[in-house]
C-alpha positions as CSV (number, residue, x, y, z in Angstrom):
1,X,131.1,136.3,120.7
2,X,131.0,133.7,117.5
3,X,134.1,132.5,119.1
4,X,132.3,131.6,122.8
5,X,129.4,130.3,120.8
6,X,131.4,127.7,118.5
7,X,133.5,126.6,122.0
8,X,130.4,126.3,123.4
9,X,128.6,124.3,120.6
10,X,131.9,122.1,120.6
11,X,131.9,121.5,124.4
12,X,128.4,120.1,124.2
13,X,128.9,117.9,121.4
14,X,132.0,116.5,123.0
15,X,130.0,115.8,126.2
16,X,126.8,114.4,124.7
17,X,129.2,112.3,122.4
18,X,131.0,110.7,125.5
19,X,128.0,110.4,127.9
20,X,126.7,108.6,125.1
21,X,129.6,106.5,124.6
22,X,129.8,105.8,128.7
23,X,126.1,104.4,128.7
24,X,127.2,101.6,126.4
25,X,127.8,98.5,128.6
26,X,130.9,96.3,128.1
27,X,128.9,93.7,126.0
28,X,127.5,96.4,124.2
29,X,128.8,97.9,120.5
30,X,128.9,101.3,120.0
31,X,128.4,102.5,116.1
32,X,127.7,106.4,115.6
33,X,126.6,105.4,112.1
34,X,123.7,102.2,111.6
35,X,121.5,101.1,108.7
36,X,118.7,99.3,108.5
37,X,116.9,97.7,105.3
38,X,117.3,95.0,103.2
39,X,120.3,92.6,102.3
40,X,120.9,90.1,99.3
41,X,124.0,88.2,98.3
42,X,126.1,87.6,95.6
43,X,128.7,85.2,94.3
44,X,131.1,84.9,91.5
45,X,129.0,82.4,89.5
46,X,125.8,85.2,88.9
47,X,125.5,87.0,85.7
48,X,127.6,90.2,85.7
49,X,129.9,89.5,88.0
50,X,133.3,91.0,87.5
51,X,136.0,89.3,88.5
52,X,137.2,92.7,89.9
53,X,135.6,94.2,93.0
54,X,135.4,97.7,92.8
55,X,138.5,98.4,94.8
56,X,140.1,96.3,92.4
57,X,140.7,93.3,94.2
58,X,140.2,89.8,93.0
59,X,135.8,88.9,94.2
60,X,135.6,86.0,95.9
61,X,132.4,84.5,97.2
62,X,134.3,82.5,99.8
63,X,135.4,85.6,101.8
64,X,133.3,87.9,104.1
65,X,132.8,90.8,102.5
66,X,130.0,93.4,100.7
67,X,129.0,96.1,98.6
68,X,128.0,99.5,99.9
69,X,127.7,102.8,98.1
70,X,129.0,105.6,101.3
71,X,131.1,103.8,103.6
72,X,135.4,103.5,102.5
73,X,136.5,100.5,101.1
74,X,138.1,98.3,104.1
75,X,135.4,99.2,106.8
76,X,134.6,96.8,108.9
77,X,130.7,96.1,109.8
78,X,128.4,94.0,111.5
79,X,125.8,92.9,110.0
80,X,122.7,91.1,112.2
81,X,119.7,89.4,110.4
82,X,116.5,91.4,112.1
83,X,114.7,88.0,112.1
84,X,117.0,85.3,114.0
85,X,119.5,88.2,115.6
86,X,122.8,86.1,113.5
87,X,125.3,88.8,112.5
88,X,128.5,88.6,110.7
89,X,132.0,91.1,110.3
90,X,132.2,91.6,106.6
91,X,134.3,94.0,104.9
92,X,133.4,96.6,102.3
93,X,135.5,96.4,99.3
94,X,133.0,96.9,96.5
95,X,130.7,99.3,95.6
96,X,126.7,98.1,95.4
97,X,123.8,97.2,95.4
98,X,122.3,99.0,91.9
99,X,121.2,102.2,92.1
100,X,117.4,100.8,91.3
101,X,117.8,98.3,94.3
102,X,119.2,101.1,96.6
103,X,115.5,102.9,95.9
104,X,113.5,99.9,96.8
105,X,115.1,100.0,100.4
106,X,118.6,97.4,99.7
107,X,121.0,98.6,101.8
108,X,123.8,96.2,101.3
109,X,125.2,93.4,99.1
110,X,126.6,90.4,101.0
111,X,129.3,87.9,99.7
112,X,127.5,84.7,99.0
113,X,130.1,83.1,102.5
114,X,128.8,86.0,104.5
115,X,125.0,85.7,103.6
116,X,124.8,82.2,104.4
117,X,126.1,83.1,108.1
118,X,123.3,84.7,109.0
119,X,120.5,83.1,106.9
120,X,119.7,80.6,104.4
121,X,120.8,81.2,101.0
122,X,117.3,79.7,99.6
123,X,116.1,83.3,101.5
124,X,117.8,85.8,99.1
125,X,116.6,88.6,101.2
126,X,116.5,89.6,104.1
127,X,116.2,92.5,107.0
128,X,119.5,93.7,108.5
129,X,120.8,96.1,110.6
130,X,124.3,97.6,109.5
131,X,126.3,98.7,112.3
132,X,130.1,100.7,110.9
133,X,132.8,99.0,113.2
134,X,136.3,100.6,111.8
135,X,136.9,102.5,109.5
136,X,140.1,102.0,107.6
């Protein structure tokens, strides 16, 4: 009986997970993970800055990438600015923003290069939406 009931449970899932997946149009992106909050930047010239990210690659400001505590190093996202609908693909491959931040509602650190794609650096924050593309 546990047995029926787990195919069962499994069946559905599967079938909600690809009706879902159908009703996406061909312009549209599909993400089954998505965050919403606040993004800053950063770059290699502010104060405690490594020069190591946390996967242990050489940080450069210059390259599109960002800091996230819960998705793998080497994800892919897209980012969009709530305000003027910009996004950018950045990749995670550091860990961030502090702990403290996190609380108040930042959701992601942004390389200084990927920032300025999708607002002015003079803003320092702003409202994104965090879609997961690939994983790694």
């Amino acid at each position: 009986m546990k047995r029926k009931i787990l195919l069962f449970l499994s069946l559905s899932l599967t079938l909600s997970l690809l009706f879902y997946l159908g009703k996406a149009g061909a312009n549209q992106e599909v993400s089954l993970f998505r965050y919403e909050g606040i993004a800053s930047w950063y770059s290699e010239n502010d104060p405690g800055v490594l020069k190591t990210t946390a996967n242990m690659e050489i940080f450069n400001h210059n390259e599109l990438t960002c800091a996230m505590w819960d998705i793998p190093f080497g994800t892919r996202l897209k980012v969009t600015n709530l305000d003027n609908g910009k996004s950018v693909t950045v990749r995670v491959n550091d860990r961030g923003p502090a702990k403290r931040l996190v609380r108040r509602g930042r959701v992601i650190d942004l390389s200084k290069k990927a920032f300025s794609k999708i607002a002015s650096l003079d803003e320092g924050l702003v409202m994104v939406e965090v879609l997961v593309k690939t994983h790694p």
